[in-house]
Backbone as XML, in Angstrom:
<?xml version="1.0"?>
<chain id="A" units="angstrom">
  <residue number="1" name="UNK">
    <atom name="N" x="-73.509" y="10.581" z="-16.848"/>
    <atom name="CA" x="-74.614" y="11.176" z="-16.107"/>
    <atom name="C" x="-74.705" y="12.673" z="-16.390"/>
  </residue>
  <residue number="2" name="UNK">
    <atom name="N" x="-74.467" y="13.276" z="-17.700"/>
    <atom name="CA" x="-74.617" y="14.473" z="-17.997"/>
    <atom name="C" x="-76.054" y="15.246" z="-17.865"/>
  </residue>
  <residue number="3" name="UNK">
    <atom name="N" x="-76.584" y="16.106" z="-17.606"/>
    <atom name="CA" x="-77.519" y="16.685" z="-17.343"/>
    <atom name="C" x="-78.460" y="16.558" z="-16.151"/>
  </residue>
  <residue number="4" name="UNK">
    <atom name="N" x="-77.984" y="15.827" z="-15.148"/>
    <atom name="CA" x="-78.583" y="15.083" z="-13.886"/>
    <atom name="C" x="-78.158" y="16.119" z="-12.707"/>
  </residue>
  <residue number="5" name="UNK">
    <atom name="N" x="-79.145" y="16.450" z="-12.074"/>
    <atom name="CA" x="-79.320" y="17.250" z="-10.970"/>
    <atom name="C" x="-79.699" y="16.573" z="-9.755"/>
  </residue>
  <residue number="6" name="UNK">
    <atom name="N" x="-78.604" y="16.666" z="-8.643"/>
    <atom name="CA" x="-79.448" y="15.980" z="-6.908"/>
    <atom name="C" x="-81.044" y="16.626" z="-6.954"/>
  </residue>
  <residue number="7" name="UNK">
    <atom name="N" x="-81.327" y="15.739" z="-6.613"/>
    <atom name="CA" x="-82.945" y="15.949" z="-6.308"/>
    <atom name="C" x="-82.919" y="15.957" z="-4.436"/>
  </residue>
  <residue number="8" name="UNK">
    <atom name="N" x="-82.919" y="16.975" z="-3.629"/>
    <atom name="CA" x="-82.970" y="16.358" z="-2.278"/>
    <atom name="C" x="-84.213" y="15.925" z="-1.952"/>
  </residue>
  <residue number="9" name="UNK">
    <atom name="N" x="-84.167" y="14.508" z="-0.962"/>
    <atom name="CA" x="-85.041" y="14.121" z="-0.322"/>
    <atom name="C" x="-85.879" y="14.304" z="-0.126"/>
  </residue>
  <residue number="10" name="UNK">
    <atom name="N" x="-86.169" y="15.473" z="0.632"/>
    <atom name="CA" x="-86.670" y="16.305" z="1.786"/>
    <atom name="C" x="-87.450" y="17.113" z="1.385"/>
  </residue>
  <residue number="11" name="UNK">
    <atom name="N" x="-87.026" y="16.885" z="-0.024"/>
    <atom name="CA" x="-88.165" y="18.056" z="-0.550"/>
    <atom name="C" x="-89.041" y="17.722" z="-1.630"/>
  </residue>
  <residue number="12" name="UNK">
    <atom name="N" x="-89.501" y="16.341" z="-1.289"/>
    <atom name="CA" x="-89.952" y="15.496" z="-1.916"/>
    <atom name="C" x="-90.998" y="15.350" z="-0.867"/>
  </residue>
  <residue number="13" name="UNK">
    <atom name="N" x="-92.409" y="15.103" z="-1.502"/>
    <atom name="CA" x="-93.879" y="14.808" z="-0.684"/>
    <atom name="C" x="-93.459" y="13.455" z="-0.685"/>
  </residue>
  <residue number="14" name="UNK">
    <atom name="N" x="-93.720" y="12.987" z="0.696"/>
    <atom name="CA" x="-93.823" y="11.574" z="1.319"/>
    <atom name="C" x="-94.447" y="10.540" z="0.021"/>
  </residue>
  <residue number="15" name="UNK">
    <atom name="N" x="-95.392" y="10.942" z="-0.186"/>
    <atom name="CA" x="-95.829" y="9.779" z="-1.292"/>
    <atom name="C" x="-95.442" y="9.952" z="-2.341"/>
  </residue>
  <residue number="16" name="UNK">
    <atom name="N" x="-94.591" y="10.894" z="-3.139"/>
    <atom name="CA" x="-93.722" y="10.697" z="-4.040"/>
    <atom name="C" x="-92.577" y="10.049" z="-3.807"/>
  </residue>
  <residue number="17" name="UNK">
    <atom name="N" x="-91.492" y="10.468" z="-2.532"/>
    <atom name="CA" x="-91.117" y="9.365" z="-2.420"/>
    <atom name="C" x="-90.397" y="8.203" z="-2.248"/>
  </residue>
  <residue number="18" name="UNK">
    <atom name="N" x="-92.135" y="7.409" z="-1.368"/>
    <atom name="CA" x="-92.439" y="6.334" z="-1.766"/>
    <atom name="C" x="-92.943" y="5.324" z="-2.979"/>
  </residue>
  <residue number="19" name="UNK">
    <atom name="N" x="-93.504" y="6.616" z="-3.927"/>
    <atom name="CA" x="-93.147" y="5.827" z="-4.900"/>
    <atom name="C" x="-91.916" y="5.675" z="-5.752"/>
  </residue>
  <residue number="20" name="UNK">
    <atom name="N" x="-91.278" y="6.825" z="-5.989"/>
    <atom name="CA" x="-90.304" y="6.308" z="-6.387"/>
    <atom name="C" x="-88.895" y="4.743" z="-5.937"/>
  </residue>
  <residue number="21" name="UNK">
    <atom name="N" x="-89.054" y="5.243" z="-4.342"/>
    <atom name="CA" x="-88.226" y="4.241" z="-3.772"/>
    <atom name="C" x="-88.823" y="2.650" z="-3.946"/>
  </residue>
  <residue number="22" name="UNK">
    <atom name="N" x="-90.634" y="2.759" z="-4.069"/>
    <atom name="CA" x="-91.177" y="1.068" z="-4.909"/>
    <atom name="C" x="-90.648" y="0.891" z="-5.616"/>
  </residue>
  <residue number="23" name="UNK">
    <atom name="N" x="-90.798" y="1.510" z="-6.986"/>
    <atom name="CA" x="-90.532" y="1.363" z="-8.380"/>
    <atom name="C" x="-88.624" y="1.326" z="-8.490"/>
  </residue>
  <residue number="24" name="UNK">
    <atom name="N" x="-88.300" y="1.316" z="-7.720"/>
    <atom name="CA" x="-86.551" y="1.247" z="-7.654"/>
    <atom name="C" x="-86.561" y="0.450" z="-7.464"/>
  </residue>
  <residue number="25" name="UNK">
    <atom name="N" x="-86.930" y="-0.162" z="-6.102"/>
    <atom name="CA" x="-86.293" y="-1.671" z="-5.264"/>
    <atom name="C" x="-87.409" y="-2.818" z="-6.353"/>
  </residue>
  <residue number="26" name="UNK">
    <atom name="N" x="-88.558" y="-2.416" z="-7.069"/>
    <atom name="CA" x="-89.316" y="-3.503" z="-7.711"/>
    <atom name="C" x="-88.856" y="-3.980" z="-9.345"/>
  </residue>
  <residue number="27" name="UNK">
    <atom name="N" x="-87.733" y="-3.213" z="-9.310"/>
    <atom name="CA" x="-86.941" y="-3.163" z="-10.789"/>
    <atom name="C" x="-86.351" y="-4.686" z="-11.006"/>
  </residue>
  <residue number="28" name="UNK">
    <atom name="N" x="-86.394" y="-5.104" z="-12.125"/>
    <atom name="CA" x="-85.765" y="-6.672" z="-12.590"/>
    <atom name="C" x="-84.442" y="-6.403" z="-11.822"/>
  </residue>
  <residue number="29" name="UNK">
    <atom name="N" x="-83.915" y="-7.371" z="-11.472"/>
    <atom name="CA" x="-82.440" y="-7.303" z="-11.443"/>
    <atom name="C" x="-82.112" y="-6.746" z="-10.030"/>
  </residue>
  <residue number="30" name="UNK">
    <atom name="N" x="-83.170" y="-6.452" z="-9.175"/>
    <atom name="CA" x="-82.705" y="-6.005" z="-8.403"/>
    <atom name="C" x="-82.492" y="-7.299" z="-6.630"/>
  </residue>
  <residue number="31" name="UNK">
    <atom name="N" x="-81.358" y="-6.949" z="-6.406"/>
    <atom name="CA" x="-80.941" y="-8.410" z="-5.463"/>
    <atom name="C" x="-80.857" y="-7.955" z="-4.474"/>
  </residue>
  <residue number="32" name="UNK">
    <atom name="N" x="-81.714" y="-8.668" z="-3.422"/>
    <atom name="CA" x="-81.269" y="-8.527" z="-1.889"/>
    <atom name="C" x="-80.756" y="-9.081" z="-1.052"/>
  </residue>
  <residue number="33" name="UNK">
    <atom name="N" x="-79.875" y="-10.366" z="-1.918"/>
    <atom name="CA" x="-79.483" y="-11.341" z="-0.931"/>
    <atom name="C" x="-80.089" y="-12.489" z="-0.939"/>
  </residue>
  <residue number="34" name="UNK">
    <atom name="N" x="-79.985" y="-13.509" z="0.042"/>
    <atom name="CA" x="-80.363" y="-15.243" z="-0.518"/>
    <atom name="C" x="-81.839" y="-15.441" z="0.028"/>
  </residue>
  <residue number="35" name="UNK">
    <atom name="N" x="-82.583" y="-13.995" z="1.138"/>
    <atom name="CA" x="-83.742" y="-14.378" z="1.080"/>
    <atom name="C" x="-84.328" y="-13.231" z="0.750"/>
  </residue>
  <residue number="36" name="UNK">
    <atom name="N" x="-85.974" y="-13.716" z="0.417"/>
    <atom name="CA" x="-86.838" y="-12.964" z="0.096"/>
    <atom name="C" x="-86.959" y="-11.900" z="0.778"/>
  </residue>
  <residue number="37" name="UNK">
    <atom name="N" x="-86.903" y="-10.232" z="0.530"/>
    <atom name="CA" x="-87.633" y="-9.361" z="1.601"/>
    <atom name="C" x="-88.565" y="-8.800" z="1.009"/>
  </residue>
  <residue number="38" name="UNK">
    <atom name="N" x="-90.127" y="-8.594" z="1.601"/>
    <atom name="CA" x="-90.992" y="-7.393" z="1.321"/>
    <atom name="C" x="-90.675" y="-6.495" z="0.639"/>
  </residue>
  <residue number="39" name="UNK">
    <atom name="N" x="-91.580" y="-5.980" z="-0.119"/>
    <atom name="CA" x="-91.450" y="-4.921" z="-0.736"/>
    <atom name="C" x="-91.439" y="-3.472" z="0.525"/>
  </residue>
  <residue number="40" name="UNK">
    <atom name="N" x="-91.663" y="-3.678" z="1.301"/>
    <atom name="CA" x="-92.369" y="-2.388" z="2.316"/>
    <atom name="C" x="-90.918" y="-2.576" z="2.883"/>
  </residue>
  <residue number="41" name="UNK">
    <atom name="N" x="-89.911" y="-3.685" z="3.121"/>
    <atom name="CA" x="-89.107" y="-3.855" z="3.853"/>
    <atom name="C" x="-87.627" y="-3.333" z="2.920"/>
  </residue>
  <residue number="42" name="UNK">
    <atom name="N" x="-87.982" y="-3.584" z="1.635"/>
    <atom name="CA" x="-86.950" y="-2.814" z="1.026"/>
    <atom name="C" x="-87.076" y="-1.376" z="0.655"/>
  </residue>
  <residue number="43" name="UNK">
    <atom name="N" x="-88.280" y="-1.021" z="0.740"/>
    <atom name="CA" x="-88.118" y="0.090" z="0.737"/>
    <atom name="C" x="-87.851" y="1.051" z="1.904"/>
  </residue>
  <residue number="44" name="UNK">
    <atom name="N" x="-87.971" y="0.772" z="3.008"/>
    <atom name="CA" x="-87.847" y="1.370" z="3.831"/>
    <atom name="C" x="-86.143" y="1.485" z="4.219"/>
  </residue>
  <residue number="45" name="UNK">
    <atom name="N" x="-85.274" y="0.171" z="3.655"/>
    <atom name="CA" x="-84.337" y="0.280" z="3.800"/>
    <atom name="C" x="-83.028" y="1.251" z="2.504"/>
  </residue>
  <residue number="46" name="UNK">
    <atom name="N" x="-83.927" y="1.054" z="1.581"/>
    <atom name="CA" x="-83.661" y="2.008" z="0.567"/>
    <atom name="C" x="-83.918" y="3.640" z="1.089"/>
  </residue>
  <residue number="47" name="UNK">
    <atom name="N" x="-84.937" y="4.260" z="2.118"/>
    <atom name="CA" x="-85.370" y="5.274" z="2.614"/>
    <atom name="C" x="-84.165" y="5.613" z="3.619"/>
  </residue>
  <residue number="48" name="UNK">
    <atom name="N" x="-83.784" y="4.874" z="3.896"/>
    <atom name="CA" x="-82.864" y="4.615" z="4.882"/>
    <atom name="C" x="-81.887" y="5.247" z="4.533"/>
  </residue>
  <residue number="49" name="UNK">
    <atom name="N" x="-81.450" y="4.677" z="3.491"/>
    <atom name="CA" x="-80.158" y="4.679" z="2.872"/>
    <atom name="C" x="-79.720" y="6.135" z="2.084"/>
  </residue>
  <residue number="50" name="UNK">
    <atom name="N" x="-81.117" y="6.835" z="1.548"/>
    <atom name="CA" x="-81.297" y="7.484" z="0.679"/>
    <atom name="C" x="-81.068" y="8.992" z="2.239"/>
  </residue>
  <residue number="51" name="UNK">
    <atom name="N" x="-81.768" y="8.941" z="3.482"/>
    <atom name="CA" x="-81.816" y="9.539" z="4.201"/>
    <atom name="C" x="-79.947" y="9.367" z="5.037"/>
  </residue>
  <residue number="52" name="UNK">
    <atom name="N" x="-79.112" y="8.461" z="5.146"/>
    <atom name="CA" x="-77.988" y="8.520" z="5.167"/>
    <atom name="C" x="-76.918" y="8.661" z="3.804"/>
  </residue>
  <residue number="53" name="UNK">
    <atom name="N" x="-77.580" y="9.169" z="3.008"/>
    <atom name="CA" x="-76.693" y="9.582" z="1.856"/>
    <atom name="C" x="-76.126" y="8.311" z="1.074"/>
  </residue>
  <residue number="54" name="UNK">
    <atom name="N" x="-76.647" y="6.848" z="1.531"/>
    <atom name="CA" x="-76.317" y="6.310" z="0.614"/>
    <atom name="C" x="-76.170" y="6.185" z="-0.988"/>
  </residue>
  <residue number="55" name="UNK">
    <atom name="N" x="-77.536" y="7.083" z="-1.142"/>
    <atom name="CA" x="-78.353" y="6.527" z="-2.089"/>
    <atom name="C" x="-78.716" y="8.096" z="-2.670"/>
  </residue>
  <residue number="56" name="UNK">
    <atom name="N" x="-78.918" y="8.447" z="-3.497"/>
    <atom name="CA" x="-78.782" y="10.184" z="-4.533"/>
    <atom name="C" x="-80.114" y="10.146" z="-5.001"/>
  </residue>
  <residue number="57" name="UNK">
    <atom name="N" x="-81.289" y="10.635" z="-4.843"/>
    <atom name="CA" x="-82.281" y="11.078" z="-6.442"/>
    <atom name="C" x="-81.650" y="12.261" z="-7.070"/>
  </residue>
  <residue number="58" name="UNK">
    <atom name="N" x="-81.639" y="11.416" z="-8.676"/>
    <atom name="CA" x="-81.033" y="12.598" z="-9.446"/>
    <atom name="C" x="-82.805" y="12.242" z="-10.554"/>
  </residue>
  <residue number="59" name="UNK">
    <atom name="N" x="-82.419" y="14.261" z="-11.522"/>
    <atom name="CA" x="-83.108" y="14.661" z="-12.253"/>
    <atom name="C" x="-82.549" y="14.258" z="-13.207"/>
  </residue>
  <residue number="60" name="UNK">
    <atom name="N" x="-82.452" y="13.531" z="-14.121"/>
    <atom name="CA" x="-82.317" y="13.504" z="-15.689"/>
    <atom name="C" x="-82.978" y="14.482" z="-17.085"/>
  </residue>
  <residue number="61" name="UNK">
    <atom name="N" x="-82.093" y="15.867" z="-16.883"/>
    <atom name="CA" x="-83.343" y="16.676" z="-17.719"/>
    <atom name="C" x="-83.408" y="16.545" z="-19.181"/>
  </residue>
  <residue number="62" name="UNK">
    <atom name="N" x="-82.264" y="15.585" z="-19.523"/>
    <atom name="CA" x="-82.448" y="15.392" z="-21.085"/>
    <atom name="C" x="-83.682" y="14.672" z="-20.875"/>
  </residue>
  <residue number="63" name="UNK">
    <atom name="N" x="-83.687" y="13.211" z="-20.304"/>
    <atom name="CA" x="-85.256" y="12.390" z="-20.462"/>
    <atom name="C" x="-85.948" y="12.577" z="-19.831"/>
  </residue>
  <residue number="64" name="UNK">
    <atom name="N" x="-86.167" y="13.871" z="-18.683"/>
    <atom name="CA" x="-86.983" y="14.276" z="-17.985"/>
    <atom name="C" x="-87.643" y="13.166" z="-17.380"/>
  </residue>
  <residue number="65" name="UNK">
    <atom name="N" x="-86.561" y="12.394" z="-16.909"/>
    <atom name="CA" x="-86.927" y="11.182" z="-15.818"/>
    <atom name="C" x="-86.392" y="11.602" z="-14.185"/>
  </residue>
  <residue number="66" name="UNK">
    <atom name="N" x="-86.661" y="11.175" z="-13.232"/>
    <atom name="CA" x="-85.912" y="10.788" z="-12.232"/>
    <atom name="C" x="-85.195" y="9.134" z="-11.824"/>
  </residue>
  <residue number="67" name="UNK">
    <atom name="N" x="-84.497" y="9.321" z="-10.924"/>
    <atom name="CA" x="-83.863" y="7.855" z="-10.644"/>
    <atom name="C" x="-83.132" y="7.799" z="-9.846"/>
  </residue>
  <residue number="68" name="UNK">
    <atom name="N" x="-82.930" y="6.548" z="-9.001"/>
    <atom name="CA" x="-81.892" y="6.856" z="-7.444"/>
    <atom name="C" x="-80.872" y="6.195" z="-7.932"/>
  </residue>
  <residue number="69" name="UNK">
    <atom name="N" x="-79.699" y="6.364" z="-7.137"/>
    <atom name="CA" x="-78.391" y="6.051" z="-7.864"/>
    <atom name="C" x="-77.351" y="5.698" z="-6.314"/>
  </residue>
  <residue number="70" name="UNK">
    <atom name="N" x="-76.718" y="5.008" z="-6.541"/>
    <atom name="CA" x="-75.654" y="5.300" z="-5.345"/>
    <atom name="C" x="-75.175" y="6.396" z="-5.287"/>
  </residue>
  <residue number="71" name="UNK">
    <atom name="N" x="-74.796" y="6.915" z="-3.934"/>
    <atom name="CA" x="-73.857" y="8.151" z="-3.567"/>
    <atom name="C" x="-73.080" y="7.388" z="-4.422"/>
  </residue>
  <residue number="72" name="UNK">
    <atom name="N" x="-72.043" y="6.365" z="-4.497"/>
    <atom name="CA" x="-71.111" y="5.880" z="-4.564"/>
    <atom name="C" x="-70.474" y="6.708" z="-6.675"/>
  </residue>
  <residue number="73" name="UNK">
    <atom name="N" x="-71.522" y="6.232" z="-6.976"/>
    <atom name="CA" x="-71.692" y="6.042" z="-8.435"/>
    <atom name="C" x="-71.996" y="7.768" z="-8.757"/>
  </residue>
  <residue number="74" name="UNK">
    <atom name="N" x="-72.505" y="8.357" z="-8.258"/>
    <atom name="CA" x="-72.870" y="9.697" z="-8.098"/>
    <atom name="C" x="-71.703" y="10.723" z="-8.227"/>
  </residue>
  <residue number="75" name="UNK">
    <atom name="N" x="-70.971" y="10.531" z="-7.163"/>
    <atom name="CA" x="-69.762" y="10.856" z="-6.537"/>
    <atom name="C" x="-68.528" y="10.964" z="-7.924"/>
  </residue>
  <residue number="76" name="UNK">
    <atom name="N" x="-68.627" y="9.602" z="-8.713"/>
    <atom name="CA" x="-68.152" y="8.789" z="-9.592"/>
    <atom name="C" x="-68.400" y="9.802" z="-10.760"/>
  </residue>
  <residue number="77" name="UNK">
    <atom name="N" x="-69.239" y="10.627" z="-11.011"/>
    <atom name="CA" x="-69.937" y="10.735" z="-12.144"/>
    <atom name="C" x="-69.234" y="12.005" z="-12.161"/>
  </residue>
  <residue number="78" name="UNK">
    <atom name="N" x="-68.840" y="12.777" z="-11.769"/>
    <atom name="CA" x="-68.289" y="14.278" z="-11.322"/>
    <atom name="C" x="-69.038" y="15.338" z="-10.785"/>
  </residue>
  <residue number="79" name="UNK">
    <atom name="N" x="-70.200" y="15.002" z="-10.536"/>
    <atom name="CA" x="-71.542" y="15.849" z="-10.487"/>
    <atom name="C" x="-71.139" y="16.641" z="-8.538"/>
  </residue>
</chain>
């Protein structure tokens, strides 16, 4: 995770995001368990998560992407 910067929350316009936190939880591969939840329902719990530090937006400035990541994995990374 070289070149990746915390992005805080908070300082992010509401509808940015929400979109980003769609386009996370609407990613292939992504599992919630044995039933179906909403899209509005995972994201909000992803918001959640992201607002208890579960969950990191980092800057990627080599690909000048963003992307959410676990604290966990974050933490992991040395950053």
């Amino acid at each position: 995770m070289e070149n990746m910067i915390e992005v805080p929350w908070d300082q992010l316009a509401a509808d940015t995001l929400q979109a980003l936190v769609e386009e996370f939880v609407s990613r292939d591969g992504t599992d919630y368990g044995e039933r179906e939840i909403a899209l509005a329902q995972k994201a909000e719990q992803v918001i959640h998560g992201i607002k208890r530090k579960q969950y990191v937006i980092v800057y990627d400035q080599e690909a000048d992407s963003v992307q959410i990541v676990t604290a966990q994995d974050w933490k992991a990374s040395g950053y």
